[in-house]
C-alpha positions in Angstrom: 0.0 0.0 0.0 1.6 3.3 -0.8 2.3 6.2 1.7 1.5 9.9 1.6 5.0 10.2 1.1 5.5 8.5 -2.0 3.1 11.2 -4.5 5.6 12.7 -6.6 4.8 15.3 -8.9 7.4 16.3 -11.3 7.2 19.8 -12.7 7.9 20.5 -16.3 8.6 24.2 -16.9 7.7 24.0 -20.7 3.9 22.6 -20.1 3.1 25.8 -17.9 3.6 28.0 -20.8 0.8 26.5 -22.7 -2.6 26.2 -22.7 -4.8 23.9 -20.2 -7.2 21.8 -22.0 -8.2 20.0 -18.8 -8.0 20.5 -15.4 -9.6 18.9 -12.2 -9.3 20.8 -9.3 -10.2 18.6 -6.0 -12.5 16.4 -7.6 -14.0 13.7 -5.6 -16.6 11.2 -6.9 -17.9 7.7 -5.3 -20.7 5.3 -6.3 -21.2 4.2 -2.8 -22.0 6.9 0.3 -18.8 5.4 2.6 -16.6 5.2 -0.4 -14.3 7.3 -2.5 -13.1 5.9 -5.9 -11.5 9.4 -6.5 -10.2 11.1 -3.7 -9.3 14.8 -3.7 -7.8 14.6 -6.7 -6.2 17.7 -8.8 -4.2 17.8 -12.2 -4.0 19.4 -15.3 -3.4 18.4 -19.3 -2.3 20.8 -21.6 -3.2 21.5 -25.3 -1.2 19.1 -28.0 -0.3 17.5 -25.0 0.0 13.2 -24.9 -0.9 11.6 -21.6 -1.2 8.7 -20.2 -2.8 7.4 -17.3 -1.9 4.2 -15.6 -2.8 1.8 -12.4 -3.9 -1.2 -10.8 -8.0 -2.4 -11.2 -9.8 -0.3 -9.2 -7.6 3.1 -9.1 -10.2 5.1 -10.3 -8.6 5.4 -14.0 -12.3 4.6 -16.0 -13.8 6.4 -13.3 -11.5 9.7 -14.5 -12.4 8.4 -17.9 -16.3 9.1 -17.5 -15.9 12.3 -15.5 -14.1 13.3 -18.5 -17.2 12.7 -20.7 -19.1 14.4 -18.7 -20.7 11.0 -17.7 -20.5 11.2 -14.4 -20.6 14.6 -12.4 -18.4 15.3 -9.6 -19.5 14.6 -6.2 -17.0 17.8 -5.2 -14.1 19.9 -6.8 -14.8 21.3 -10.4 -13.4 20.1 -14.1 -12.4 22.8 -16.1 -12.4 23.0 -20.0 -10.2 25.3 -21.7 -10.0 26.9 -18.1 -13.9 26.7 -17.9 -15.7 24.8 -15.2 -18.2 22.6 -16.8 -22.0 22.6 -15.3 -25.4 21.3 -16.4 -25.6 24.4 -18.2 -22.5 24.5 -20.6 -21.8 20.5 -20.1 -22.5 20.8 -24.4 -19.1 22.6 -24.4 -17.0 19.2 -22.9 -19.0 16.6 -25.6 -18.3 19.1 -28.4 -14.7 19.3 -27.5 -14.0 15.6 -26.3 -14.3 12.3 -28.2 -13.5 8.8 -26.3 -12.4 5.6 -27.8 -13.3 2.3 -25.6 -12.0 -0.7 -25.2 -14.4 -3.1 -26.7 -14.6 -1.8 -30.2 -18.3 -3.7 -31.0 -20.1 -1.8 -27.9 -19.4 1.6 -29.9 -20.4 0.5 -33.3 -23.9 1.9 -34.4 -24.4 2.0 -38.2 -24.8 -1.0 -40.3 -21.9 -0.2 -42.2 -18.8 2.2 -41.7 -19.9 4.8 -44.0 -23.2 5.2 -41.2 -21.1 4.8 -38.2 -19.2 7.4 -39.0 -22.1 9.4 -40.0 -23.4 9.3 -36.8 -22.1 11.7 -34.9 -22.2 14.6 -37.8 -26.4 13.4 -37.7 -26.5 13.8 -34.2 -24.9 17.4 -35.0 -27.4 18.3 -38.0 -24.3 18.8 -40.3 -25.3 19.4 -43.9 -25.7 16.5 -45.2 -23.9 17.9 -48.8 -20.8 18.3 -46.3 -20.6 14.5 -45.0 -19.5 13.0 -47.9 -16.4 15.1 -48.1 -15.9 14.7 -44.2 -16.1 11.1 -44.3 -13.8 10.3 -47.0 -11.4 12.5 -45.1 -11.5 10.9 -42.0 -11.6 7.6 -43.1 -8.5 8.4 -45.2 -6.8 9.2 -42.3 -7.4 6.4 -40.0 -6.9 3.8 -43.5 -10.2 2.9 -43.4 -11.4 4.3 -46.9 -12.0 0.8 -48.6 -14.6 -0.4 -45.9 -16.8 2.5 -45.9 -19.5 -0.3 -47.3 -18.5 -3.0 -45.1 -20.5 -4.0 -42.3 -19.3 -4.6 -38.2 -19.1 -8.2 -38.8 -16.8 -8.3 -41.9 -14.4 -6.3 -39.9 -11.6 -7.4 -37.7 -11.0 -5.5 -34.1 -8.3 -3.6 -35.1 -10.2 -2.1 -38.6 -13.5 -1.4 -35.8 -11.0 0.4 -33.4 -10.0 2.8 -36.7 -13.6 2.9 -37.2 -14.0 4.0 -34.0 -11.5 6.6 -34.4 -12.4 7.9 -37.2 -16.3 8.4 -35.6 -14.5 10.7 -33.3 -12.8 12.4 -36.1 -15.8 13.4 -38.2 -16.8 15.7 -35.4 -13.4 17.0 -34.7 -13.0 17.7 -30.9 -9.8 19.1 -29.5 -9.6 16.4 -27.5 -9.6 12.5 -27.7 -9.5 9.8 -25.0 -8.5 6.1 -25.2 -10.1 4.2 -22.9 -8.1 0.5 -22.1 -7.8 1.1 -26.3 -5.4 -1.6 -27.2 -6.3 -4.2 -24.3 -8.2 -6.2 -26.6 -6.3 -5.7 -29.5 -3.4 -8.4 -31.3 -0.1 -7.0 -31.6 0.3 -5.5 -35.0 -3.4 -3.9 -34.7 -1.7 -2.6 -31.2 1.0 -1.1 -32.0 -1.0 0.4 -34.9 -3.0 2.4 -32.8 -0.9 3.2 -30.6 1.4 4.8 -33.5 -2.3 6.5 -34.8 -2.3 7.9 -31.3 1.1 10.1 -31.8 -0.2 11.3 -35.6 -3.3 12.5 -34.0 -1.2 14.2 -31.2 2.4 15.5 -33.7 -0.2 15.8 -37.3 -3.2 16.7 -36.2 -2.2 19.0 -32.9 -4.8 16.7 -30.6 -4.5 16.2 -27.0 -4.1 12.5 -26.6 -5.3 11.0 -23.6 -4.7 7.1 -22.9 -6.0 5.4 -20.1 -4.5 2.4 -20.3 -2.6 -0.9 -18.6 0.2 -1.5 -21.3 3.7 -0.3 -20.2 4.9 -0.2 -23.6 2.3 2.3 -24.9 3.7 4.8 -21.9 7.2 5.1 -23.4 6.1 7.6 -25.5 3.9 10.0 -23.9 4.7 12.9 -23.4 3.7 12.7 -19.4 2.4 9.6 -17.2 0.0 10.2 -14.4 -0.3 7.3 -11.8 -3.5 6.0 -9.7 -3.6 4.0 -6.7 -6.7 4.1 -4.6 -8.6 7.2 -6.1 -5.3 9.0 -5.1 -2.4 10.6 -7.9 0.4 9.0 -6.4 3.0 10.4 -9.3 2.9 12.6 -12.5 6.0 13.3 -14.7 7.7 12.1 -17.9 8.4 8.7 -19.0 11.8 8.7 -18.1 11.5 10.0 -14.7 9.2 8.0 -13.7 10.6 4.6 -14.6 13.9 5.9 -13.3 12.6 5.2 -10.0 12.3 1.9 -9.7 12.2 1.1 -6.0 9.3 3.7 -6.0 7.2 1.6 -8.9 8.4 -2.0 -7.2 6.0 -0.2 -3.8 3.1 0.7 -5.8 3.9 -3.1 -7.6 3.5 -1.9 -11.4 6.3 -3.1 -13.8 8.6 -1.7 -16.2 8.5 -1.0 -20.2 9.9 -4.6 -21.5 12.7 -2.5 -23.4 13.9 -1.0 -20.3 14.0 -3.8 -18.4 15.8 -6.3 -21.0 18.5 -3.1 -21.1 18.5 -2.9 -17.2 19.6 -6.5 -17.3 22.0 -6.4 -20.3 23.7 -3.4 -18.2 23.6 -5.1 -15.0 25.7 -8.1 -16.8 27.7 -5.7 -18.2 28.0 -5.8 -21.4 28.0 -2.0 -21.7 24.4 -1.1 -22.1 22.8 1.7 -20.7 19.3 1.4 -19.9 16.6 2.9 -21.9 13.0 2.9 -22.7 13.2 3.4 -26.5 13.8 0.1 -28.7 15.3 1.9 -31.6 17.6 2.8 -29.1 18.6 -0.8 -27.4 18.7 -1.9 -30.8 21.2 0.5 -31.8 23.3 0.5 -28.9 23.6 -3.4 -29.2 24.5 -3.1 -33.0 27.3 -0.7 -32.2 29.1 -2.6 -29.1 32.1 -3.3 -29.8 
């Protein structure tokens, strides 16, 4: 179980000077009366900004997920969007802005075919329908979709229903997008597919990426990693901060990028290694040895 002492919050200089797309300030919300699945919690995610947000079952990371979609409402504290706090009154202003990606890619798919699922959305928006086409083809160009636009769910595999999924989001454009658990059902090419669509969005299409998600590997390149335990933000930094810490992560029992720990033991056996999280990286220091 982790101690109060153990929250560490490392600053970045650089992300203060931009824009806040999201911000909870001392937001608290529990499904029962005696319990607290997020506790107190404060943070903040900046515009073009790629987080990810990692921890144990039960941390409270889908939790943070629907608060973000304005499915749930905070039992206290305020979310702020674009440094506004959202209300009944303006909660129009998050769903405009914000698009989610879930796991299982067949709960989220509603038109017959992929042409009407990505529809969908612009419908639900009234866009002119002389628009859509255009729209479509455009978004399903992106996300390498453009062939199925006739296909139906059950000709497509989970991988080509997650980029149909994606692309839904697209269509309406929100500055915003959040993976939920994404990749966890995923095979490993289709995973590592998304999770390289996840940095286009973020470096191409100047999105704010945020992943909630349980795979190490897909951390290595965010930009900053925000850990749960118990409702509670128990660290927030980069990547390479955090995983530097390893007596910190081995209390709070979450694991290490694979990359980082294979170079961890190569260096520990010393064969002149230095540990890192990137592949490219590994690879290339282990071509070079001499």
């Amino acid at each position: 179980m982790p101690s109060k002492n153990l929250k560490r919050i490392i600053k970045n200089k650089q992300l203060n000077e931009r824009n806040k797309s999201v911000a909870f300030e001392h937001v608290t919300f529990g499904y029962k009366e005696d319990t607290k699945t997020l506790d107190n919690i404060s943070f903040e995610i900046y515009e073009n900004e790629y987080v990810c947000v990692i921890g144990h079952n039960g941390s409270g990371k889908s939790t943070l997920s629907k608060l973000l979609t304005g499915l749930l409402q905070p039992q206290s504290g305020y979310i702020k969007l674009f440094d506004k706090a959202i209300t009944r009154f303006n909660i129009k202003t998050l769903r405009d802005n914000i698009g989610i990606v879930f796991q299982n890619p067949d709960n989220q798919f509603i038109g017959l075919t992929v042409e009407d699922d990505i529809a969908f959305g612009l419908e639900n928006r009234k866009v002119d329908p002389n628009l859509m086409g255009d729209i479509i083809a455009k978004v399903a160009d992106m996300v390498h979709v453009k062939d199925l636009l006739k296909f139906d769910a059950s000709q497509l595999s989970g991988g080509q229903k997650q980029r149909v999924a994606i692309a839904s989001v697209l269509a309406i454009n929100p500055k915003i997008i959040i993976f939920d658990e994404s990749t966890a059902m995923l095979d490993p090419k289709s995973k590592n597919e998304l999770k390289q669509l996840m940095l286009i969005l973020k470096n191409n299409f100047n999105k704010t990426v945020i992943s909630i998600t349980h795979d190490m590997e897909e951390v290595v390149d965010a930009d900053r990693v925000i850990i749960l335990e118990k409702g509670k933000i128990v660290a927030s930094g980069n990547p390479q901060d955090i995983f530097a810490d390893q007596e910190f992560l081995q209390n709070i029992a979450l694991d290490i990028p694979f990359t980082l720990k294979l170079s961890k033991l190569l260096h520990e056996q010393k064969f002149n290694i230095n540990p890192t999280l990137q592949l490219t990286d590994l690879i290339n220091q282990i071509c070079h040895k001499k």
